[in-house]
CHARMM internal coordinates of N, CA and C (Angstrom, degrees):
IC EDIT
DIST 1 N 1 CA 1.4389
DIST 1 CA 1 C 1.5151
ANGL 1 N 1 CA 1 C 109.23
DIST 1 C 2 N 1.4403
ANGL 1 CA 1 C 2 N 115.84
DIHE 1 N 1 CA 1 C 2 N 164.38
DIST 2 N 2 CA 1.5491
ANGL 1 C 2 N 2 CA 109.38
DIHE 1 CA 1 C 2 N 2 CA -178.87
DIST 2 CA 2 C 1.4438
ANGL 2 N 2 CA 2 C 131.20
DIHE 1 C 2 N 2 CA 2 C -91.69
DIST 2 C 3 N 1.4934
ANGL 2 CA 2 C 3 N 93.44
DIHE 2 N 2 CA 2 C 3 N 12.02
DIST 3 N 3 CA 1.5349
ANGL 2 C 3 N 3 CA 112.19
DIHE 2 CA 2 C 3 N 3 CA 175.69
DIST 3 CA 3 C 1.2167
ANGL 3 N 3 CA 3 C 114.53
DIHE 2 C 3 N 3 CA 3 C -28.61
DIST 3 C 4 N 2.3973
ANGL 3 CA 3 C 4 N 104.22
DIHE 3 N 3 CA 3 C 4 N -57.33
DIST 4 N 4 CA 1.0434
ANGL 3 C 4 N 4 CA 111.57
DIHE 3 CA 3 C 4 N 4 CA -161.76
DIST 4 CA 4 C 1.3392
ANGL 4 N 4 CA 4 C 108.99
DIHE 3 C 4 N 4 CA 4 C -104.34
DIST 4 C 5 N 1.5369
ANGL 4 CA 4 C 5 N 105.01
DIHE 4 N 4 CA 4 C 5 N 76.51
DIST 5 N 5 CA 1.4941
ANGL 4 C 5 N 5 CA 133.67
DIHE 4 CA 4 C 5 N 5 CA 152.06
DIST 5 CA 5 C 1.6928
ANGL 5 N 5 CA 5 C 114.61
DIHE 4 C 5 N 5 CA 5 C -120.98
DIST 5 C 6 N 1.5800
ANGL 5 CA 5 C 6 N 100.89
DIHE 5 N 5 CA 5 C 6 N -12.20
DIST 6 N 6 CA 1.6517
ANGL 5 C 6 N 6 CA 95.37
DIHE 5 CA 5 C 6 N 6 CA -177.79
DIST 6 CA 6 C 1.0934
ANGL 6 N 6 CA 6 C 113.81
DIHE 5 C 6 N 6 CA 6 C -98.45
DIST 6 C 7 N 1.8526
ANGL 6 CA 6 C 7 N 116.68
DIHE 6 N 6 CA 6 C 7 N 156.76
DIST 7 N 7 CA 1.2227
ANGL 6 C 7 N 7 CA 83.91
DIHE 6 CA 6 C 7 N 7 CA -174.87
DIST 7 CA 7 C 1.4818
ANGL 7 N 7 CA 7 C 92.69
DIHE 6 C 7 N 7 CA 7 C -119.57
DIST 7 C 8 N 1.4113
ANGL 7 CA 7 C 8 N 128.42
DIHE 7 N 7 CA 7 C 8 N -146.45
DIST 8 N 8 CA 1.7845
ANGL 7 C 8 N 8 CA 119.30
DIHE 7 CA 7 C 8 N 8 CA -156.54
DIST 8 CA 8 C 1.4242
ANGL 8 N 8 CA 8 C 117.71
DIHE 7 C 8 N 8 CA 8 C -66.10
DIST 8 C 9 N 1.4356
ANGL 8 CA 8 C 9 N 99.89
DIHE 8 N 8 CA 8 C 9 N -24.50
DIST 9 N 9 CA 1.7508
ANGL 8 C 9 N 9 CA 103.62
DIHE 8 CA 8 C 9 N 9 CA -177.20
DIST 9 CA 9 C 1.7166
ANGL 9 N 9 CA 9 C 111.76
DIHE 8 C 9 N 9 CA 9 C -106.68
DIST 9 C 10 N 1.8061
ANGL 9 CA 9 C 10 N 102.93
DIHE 9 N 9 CA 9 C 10 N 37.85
DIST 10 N 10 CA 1.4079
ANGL 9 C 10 N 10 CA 101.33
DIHE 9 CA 9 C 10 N 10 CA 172.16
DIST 10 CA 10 C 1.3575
ANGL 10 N 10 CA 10 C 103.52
DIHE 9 C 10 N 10 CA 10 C 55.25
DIST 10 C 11 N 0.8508
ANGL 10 CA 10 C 11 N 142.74
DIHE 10 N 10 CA 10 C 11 N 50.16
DIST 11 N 11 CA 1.8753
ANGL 10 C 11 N 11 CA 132.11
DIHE 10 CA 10 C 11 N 11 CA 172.96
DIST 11 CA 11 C 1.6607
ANGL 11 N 11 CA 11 C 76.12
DIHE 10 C 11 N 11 CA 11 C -102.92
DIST 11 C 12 N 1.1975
ANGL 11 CA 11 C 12 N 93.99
DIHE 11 N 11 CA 11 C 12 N 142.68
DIST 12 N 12 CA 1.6742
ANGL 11 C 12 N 12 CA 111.86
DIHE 11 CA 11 C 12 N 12 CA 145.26
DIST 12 CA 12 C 1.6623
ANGL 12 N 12 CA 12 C 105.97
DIHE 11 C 12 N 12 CA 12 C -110.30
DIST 12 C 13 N 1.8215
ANGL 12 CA 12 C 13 N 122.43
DIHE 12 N 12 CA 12 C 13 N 118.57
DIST 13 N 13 CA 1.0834
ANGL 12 C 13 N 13 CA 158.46
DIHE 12 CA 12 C 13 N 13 CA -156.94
DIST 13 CA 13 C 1.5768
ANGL 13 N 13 CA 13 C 113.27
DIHE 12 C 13 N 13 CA 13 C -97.85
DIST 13 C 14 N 1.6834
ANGL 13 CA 13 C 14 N 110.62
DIHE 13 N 13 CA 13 C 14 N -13.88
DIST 14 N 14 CA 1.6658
ANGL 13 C 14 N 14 CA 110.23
DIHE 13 CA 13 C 14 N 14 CA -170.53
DIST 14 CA 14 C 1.7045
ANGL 14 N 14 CA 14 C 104.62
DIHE 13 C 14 N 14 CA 14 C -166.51
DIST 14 C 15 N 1.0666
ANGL 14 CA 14 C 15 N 116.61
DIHE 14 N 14 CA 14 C 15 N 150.41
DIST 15 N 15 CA 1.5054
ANGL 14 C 15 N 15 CA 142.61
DIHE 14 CA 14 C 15 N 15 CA -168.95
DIST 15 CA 15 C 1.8069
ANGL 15 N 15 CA 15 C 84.67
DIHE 14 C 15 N 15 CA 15 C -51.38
DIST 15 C 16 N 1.1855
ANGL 15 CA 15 C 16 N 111.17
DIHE 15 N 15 CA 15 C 16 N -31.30
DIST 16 N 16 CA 1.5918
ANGL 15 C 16 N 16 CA 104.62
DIHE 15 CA 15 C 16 N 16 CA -142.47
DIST 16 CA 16 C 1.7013
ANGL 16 N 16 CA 16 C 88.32
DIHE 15 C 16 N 16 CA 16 C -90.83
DIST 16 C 17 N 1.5581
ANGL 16 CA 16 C 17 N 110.70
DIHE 16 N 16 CA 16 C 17 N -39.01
DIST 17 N 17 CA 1.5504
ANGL 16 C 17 N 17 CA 113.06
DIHE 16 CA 16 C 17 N 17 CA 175.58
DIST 17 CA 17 C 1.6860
ANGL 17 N 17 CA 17 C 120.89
DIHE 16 C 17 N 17 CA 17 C -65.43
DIST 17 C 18 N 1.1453
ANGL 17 CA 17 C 18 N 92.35
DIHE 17 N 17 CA 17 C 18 N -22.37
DIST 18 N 18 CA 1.7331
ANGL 17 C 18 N 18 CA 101.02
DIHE 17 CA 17 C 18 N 18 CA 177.75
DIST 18 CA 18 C 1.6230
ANGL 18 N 18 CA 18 C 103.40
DIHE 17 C 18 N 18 CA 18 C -83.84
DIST 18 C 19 N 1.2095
ANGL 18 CA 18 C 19 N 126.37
DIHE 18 N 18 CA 18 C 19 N -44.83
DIST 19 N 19 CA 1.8418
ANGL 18 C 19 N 19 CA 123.47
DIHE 18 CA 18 C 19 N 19 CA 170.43
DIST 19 CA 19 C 1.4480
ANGL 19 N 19 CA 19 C 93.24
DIHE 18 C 19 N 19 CA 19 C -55.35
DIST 19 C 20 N 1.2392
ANGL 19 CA 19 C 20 N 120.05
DIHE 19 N 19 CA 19 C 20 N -79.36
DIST 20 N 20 CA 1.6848
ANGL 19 C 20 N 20 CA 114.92
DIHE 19 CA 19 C 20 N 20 CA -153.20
DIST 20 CA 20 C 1.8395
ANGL 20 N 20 CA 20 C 107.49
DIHE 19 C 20 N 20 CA 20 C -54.09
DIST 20 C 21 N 1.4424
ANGL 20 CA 20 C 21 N 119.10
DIHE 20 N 20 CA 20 C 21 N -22.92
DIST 21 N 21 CA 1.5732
ANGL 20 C 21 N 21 CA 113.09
DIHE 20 CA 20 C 21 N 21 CA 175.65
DIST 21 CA 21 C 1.5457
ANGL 21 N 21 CA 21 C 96.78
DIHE 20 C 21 N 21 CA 21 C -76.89
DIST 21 C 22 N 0.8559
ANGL 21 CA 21 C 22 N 120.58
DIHE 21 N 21 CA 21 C 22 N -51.28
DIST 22 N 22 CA 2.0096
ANGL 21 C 22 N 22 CA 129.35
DIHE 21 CA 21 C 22 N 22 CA 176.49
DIST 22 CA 22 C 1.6011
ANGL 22 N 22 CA 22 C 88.95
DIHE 21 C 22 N 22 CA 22 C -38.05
DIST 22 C 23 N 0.9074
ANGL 22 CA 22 C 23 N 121.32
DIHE 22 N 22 CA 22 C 23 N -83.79
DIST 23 N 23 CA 1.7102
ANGL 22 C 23 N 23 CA 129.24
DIHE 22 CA 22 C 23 N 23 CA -175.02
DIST 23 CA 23 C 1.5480
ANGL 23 N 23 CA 23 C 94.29
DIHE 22 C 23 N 23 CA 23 C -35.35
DIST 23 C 24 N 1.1880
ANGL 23 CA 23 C 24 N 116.10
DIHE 23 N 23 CA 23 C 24 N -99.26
DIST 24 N 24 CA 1.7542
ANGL 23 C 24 N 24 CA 108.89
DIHE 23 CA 23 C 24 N 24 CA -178.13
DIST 24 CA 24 C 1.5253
ANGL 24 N 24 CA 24 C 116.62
DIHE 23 C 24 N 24 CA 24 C -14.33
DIST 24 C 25 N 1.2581
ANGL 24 CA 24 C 25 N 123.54
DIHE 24 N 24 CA 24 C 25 N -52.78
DIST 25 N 25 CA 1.3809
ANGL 24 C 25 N 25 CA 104.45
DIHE 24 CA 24 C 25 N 25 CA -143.56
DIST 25 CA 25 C 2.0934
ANGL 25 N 25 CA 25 C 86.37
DIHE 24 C 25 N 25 CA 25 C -99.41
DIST 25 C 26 N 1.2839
ANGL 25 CA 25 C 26 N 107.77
DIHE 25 N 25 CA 25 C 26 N -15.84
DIST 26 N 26 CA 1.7065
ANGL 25 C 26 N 26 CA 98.55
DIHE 25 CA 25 C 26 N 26 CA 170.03
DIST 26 CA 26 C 1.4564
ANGL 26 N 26 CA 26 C 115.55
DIHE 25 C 26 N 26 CA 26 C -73.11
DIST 26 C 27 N 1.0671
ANGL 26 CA 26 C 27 N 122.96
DIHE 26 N 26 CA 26 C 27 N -9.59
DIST 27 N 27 CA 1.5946
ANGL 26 C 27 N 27 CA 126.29
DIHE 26 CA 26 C 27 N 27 CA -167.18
DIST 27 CA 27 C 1.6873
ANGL 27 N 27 CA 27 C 92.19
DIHE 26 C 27 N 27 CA 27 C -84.66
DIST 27 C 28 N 1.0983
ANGL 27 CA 27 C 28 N 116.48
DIHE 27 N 27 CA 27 C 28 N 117.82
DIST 28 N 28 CA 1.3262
ANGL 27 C 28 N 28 CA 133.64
DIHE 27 CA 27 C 28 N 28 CA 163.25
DIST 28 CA 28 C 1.6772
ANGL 28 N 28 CA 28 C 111.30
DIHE 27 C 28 N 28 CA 28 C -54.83
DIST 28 C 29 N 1.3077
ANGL 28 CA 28 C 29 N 91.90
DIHE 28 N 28 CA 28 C 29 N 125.49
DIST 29 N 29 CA 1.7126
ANGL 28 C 29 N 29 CA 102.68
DIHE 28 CA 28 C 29 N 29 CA 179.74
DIST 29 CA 29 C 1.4269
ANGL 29 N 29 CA 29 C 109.29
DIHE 28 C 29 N 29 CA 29 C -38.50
DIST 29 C 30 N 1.4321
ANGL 29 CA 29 C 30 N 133.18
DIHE 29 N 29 CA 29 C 30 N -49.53
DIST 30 N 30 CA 1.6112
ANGL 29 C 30 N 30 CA 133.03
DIHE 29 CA 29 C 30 N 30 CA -157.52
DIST 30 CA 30 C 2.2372
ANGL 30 N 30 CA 30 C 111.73
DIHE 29 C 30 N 30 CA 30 C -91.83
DIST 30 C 31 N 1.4698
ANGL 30 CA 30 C 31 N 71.28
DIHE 30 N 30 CA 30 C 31 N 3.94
DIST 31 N 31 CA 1.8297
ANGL 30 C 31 N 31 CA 80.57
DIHE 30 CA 30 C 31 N 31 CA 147.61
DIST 31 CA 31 C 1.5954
ANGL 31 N 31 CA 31 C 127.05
DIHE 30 C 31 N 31 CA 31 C -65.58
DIST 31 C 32 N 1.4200
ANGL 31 CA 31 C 32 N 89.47
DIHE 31 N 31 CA 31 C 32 N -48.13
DIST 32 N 32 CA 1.3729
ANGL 31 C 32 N 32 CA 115.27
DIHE 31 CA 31 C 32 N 32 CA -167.71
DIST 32 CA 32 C 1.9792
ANGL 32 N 32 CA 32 C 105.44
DIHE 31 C 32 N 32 CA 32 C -57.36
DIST 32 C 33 N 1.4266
ANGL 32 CA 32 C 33 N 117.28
DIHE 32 N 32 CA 32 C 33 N 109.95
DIST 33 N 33 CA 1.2329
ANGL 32 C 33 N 33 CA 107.67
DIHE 32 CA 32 C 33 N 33 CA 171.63
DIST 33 CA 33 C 1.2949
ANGL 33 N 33 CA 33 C 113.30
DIHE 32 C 33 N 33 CA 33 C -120.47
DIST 33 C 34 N 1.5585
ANGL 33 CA 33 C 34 N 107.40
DIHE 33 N 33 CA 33 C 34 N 133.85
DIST 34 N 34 CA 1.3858
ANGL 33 C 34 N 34 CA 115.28
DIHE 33 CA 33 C 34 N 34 CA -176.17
DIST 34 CA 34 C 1.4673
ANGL 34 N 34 CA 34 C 117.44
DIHE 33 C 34 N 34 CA 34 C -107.35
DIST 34 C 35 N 1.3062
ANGL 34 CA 34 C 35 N 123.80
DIHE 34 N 34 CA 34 C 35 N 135.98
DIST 35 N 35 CA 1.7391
ANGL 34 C 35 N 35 CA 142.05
DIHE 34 CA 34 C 35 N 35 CA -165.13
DIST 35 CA 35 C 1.4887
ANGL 35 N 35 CA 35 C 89.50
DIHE 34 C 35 N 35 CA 35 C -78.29
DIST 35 C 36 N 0.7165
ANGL 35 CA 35 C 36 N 99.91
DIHE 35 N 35 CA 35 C 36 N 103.29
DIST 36 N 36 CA 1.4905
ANGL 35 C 36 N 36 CA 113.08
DIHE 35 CA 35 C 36 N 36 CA 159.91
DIST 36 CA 36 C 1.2768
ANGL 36 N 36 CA 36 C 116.55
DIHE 35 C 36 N 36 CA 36 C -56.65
DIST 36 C 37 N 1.4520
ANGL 36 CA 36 C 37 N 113.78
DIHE 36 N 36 CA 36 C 37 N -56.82
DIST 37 N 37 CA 1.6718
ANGL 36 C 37 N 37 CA 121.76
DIHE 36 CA 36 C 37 N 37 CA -179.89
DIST 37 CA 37 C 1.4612
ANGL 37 N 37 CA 37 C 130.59
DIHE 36 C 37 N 37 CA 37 C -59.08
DIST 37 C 38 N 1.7424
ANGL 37 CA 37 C 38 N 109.99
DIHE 37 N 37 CA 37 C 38 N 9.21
DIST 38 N 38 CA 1.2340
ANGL 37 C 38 N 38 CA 121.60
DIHE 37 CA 37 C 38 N 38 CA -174.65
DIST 38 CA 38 C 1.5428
ANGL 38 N 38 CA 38 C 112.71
DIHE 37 C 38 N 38 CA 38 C -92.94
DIST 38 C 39 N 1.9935
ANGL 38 CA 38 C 39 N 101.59
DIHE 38 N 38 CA 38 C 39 N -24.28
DIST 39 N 39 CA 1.2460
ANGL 38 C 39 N 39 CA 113.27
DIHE 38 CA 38 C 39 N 39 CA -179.73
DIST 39 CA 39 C 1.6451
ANGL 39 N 39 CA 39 C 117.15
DIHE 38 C 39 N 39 CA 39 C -93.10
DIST 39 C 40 N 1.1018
ANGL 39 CA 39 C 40 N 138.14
DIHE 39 N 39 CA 39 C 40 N 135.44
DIST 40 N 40 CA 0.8867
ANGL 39 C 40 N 40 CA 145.38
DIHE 39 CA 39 C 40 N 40 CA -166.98
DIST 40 CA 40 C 1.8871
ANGL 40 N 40 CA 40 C 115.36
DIHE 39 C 40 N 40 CA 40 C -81.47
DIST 40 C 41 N 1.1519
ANGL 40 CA 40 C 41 N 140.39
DIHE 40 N 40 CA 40 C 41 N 164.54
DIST 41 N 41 CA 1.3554
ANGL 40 C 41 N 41 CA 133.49
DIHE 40 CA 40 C 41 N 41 CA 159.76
DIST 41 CA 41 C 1.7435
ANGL 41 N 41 CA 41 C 97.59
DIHE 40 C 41 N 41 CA 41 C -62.72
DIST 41 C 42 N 0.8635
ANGL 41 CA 41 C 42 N 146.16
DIHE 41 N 41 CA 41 C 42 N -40.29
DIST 42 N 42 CA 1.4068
ANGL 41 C 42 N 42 CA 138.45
DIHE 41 CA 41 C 42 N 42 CA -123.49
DIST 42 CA 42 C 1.8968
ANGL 42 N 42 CA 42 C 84.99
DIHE 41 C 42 N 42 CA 42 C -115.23
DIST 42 C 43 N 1.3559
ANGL 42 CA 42 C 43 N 103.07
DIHE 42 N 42 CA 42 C 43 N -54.23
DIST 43 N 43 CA 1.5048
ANGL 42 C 43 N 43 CA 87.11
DIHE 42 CA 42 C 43 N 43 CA -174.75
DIST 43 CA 43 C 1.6387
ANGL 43 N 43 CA 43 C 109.06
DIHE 42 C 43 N 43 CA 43 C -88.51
DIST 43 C 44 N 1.6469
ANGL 43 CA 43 C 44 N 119.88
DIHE 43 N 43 CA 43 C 44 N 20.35
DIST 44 N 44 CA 1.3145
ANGL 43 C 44 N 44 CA 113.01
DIHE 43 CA 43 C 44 N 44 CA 163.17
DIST 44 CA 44 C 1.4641
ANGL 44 N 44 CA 44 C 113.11
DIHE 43 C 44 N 44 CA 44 C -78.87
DIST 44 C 45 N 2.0231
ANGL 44 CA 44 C 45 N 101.92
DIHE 44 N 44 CA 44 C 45 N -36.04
DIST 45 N 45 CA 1.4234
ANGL 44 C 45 N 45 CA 112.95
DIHE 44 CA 44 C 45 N 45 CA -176.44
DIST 45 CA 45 C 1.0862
ANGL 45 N 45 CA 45 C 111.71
DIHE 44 C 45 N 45 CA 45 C -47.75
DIST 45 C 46 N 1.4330
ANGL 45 CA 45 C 46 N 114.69
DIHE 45 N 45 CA 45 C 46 N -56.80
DIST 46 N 46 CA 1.3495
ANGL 45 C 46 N 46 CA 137.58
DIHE 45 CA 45 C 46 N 46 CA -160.05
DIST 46 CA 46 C 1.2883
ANGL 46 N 46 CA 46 C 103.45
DIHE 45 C 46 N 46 CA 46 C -58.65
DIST 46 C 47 N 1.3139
ANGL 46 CA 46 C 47 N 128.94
DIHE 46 N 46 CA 46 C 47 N -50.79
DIST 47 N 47 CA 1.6995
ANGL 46 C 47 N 47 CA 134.53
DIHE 46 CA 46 C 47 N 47 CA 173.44
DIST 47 CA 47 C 1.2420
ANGL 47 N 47 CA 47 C 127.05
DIHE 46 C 47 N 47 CA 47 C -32.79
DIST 47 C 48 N 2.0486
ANGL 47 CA 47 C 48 N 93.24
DIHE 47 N 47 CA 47 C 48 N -53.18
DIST 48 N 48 CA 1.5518
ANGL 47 C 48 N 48 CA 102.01
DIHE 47 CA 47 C 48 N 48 CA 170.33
DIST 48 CA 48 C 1.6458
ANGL 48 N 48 CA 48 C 106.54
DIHE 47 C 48 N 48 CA 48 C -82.68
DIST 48 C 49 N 0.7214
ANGL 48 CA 48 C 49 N 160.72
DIHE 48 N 48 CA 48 C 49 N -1.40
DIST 49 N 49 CA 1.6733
ANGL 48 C 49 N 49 CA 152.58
DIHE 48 CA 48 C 49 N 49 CA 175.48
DIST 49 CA 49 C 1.6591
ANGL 49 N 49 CA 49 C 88.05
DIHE 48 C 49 N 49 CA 49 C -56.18
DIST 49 C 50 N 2.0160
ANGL 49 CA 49 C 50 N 94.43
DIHE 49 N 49 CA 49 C 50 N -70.91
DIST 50 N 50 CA 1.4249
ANGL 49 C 50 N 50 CA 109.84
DIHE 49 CA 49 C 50 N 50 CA -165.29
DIST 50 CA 50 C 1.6319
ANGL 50 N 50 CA 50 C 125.02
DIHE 49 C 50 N 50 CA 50 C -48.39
DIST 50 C 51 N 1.3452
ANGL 50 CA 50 C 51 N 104.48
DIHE 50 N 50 CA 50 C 51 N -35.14
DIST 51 N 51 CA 1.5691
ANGL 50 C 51 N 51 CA 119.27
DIHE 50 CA 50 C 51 N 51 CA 162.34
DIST 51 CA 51 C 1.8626
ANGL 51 N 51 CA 51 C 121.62
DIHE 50 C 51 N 51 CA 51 C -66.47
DIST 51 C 52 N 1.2755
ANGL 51 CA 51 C 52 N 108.19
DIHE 51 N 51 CA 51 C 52 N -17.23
DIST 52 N 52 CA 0.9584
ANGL 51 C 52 N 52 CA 92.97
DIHE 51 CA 51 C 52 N 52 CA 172.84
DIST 52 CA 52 C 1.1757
ANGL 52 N 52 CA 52 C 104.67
DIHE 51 C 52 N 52 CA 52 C -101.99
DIST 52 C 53 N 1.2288
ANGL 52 CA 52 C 53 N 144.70
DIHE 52 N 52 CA 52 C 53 N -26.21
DIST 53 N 53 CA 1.4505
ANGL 52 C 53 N 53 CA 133.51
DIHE 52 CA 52 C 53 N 53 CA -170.20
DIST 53 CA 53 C 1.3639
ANGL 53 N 53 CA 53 C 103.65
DIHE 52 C 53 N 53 CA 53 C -80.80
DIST 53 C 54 N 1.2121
ANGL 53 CA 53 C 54 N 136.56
DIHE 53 N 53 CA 53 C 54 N -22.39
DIST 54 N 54 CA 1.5589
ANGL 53 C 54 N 54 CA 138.08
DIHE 53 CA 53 C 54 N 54 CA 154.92
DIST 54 CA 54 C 1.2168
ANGL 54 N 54 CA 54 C 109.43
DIHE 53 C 54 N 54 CA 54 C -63.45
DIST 54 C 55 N 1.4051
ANGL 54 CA 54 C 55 N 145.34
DIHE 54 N 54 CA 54 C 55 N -23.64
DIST 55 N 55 CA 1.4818
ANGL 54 C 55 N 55 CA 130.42
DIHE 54 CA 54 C 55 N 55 CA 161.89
DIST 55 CA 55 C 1.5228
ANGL 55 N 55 CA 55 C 102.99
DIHE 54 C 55 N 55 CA 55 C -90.45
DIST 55 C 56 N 1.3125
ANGL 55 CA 55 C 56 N 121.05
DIHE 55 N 55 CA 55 C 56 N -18.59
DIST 56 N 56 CA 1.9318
ANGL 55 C 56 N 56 CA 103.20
DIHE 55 CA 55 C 56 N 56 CA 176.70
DIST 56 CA 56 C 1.2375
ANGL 56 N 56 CA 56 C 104.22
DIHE 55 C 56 N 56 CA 56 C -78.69
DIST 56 C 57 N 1.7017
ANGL 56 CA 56 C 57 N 149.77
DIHE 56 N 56 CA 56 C 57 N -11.60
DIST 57 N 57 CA 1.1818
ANGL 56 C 57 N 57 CA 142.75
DIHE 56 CA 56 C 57 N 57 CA 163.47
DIST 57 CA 57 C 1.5446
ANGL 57 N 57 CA 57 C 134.69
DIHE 56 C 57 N 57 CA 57 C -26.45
END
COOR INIT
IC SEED 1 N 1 CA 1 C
IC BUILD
């Protein structure tokens, strides 16, 4: 990915880092498809436990 063209203070450094962030940030979020089948029932549970005890704080 072209992440690793930035460096800590977000500068983009080259023609080529400024296209590939242009590319990222035009790509519409619902491109993005996520595998479901990577997540398990058990560590979905587990997600929400952890999510909720971070909002009962």
């Amino acid at each position: 990915m072209a992440t690793s063209s930035f460096d800590k203070d977000f500068t983009l450094d080259s023609k080529k880092a400024v296209k590939s962030f242009e590319r990222i940030v035009s790509t519409p979020a619902r491109s993005v498809k996520i595998d479901r089948n990577l997540t398990s029932p058990a560590k979905a549970e587990r997600g929400e436990k952890r999510l909720k005890q971070m909002l009962s704080r």
